[in-house]
TORMIPA-876260 format. One record per residue: residue number from 1; x, y, z of N, C-alpha, C, O in turn. Coordinates in steps of 0.1 Angstrom, whole numbers, plus 5000, padded with zeros to 4 digits. Each point is the difference from the previous one (the first is absolute). Example, Ala and Ser with C-alpha at 12.3 -4.5 7.8 and 13.67 -1.06 7.14 Angstrom:
TORMIPA-876260
[node 1 [5132 4943 5078] [4991 5012 5000] [5009 5012 5000] [5010 5000 5007]]
[node 2 [4986 5011 4986] [5009 5011 5000] [4992 5011 5008] [5005 5011 5001]]
***
This chain:
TORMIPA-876260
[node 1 [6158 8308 1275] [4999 5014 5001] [5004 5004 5014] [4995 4994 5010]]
[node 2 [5017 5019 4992] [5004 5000 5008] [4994 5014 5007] [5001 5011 4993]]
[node 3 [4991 4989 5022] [4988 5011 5002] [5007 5006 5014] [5000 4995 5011]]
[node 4 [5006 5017 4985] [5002 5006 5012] [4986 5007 5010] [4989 5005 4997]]
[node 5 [5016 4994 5015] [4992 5004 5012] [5002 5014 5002] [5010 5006 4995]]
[node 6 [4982 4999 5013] [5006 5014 5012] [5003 4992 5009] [4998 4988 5001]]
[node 7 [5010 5022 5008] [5009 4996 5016] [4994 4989 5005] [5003 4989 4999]]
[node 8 [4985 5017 5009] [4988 4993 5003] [4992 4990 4994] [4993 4992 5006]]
[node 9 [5007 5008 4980] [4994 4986 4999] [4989 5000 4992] [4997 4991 4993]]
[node 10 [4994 5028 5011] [4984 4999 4997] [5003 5003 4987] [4989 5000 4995]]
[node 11 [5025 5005 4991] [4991 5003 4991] [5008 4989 4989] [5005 4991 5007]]
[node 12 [4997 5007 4982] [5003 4990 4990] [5006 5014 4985] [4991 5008 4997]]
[node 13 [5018 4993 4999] [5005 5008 4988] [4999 4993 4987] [5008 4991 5000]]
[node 14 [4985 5010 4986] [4996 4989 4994] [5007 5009 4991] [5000 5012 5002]]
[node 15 [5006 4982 4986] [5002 5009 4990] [5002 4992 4988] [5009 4992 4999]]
[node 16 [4984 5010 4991] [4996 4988 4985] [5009 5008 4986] [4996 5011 4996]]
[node 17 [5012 4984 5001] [5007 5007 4989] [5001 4994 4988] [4996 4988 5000]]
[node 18 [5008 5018 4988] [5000 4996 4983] [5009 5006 4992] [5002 5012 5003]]
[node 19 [5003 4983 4990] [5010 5006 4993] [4999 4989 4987] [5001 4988 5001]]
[node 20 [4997 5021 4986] [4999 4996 4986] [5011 5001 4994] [5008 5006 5007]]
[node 21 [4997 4989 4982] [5014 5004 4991] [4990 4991 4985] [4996 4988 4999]]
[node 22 [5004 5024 4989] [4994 4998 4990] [5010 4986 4995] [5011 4996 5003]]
[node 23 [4980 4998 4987] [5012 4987 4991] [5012 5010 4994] [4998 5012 5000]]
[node 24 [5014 4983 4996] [5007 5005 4992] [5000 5005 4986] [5008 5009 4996]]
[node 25 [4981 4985 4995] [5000 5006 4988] [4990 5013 5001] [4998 5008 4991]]
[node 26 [4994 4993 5023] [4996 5012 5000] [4996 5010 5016] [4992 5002 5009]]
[node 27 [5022 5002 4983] [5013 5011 5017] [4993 5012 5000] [5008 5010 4999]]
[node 28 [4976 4993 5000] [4992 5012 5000] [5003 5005 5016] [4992 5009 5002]]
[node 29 [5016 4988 5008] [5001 5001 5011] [5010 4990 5008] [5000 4988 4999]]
[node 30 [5010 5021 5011] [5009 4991 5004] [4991 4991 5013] [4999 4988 4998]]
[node 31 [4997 5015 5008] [4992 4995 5017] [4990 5006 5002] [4999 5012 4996]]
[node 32 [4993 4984 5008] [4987 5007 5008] [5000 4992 5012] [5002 4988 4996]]
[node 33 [4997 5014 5017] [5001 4995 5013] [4987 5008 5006] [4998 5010 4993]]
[node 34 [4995 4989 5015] [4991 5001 5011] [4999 4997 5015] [5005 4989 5002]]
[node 35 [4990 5015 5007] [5000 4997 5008] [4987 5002 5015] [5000 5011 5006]]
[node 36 [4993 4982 4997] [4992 5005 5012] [4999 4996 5015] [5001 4987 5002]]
[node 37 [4998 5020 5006] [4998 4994 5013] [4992 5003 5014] [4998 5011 5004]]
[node 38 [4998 4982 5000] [4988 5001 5011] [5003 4999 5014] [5008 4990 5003]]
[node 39 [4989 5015 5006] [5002 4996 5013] [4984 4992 5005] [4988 5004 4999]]
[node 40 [5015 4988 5005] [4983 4994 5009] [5005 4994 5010] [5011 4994 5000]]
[node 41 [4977 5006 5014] [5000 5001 5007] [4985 4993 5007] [4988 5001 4995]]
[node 42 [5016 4993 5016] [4985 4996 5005] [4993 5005 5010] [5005 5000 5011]]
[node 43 [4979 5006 4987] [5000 5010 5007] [4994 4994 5013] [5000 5008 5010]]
[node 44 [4996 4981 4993] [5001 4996 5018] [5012 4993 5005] [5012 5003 4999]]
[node 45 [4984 4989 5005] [5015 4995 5005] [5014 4996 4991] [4996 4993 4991]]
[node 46 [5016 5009 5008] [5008 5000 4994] [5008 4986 5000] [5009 4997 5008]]
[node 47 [4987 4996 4984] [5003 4982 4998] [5013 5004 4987] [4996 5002 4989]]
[node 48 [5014 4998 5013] [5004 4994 4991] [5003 4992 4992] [5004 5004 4989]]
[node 49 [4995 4980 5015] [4997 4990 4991] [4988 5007 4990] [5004 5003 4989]]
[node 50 [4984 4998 5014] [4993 5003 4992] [5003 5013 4994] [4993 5003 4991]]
[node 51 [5014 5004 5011] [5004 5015 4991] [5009 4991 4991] [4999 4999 4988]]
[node 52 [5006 4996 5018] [5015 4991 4986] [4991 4996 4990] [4999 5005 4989]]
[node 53 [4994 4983 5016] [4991 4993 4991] [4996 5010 4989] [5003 4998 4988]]
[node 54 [4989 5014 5018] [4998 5011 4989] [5006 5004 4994] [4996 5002 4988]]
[node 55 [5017 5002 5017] [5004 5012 4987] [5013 4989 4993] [5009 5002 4992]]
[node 56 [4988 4988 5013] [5003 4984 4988] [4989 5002 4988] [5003 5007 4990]]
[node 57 [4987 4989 5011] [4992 4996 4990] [4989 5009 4997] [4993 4997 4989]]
[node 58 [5003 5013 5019] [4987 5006 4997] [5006 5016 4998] [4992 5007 4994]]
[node 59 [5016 4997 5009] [5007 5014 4999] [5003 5004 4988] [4997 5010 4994]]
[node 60 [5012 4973 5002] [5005 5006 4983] [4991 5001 4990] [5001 5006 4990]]
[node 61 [4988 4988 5015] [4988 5000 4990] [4993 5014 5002] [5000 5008 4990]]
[node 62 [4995 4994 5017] [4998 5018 5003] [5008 5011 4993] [4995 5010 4995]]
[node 63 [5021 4988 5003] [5004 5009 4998] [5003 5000 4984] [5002 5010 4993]]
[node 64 [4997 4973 5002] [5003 5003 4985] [4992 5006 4990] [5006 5003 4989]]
[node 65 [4982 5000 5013] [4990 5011 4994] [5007 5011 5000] [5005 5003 4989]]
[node 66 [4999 5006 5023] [5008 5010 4996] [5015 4999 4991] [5005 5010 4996]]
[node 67 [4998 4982 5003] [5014 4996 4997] [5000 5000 4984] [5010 5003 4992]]
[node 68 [4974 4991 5004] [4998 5001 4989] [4996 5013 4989] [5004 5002 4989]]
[node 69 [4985 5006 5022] [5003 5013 5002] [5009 5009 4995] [4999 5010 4993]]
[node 70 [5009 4985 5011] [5010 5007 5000] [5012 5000 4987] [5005 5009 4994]]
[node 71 [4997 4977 5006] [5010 4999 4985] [4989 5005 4989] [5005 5006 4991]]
[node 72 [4977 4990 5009] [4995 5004 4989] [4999 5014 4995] [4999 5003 4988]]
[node 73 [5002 5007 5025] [4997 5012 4998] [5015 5005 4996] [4999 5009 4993]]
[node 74 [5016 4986 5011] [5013 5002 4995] [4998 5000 4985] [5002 5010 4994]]
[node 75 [4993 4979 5002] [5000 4993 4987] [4992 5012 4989] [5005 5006 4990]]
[node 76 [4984 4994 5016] [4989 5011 4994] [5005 5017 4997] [4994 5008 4993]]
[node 77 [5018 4994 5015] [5007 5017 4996] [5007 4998 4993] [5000 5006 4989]]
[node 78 [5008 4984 5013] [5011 4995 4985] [5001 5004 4987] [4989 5004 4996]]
[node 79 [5019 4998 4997] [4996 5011 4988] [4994 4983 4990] [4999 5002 4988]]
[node 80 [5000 4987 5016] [4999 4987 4995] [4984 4997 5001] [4995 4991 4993]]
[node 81 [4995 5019 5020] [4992 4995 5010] [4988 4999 4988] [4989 4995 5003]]
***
């Protein structure tokens, strides 16, 4: 996973995405795609080894609750939902 910085260093841009495509015998929808993203940041001193480490492995996990959120609540207006 590839984690862009700000200029400086102190913040980390995380962004977790999905994108579905139904089986073919049933084309009730061409794509559904999603997407979310987070900025974090460390609020004393600004390490970024340790900001990397984070928004490696503990960031994406934070944000895929919303991510899920988010396709379920897509899913749920659907005239399908």
């Amino acid at each position: 996973m590839k984690v862009p910085f700000s200029e400086n260093g102190d913040r980390a841009y995380v962004a977790v995405r999905a994108s579905l495509e139904p089986p073919p015998e049933r084309r009730l929808f061409t794509k559904l795609s999603a997407a979310v993203e987070g900025v974090f940041s460390l609020r004393n001193e600004p390490n970024r080894e340790v900001l990397s480490g984070f928004a490696s492995l503990q960031a994406p996990v934070l944000l895929v609750p919303y991510l899920r959120e988010t396709l379920t609540s897509l899913t749920a207006q659907s005239r399908l939902g």
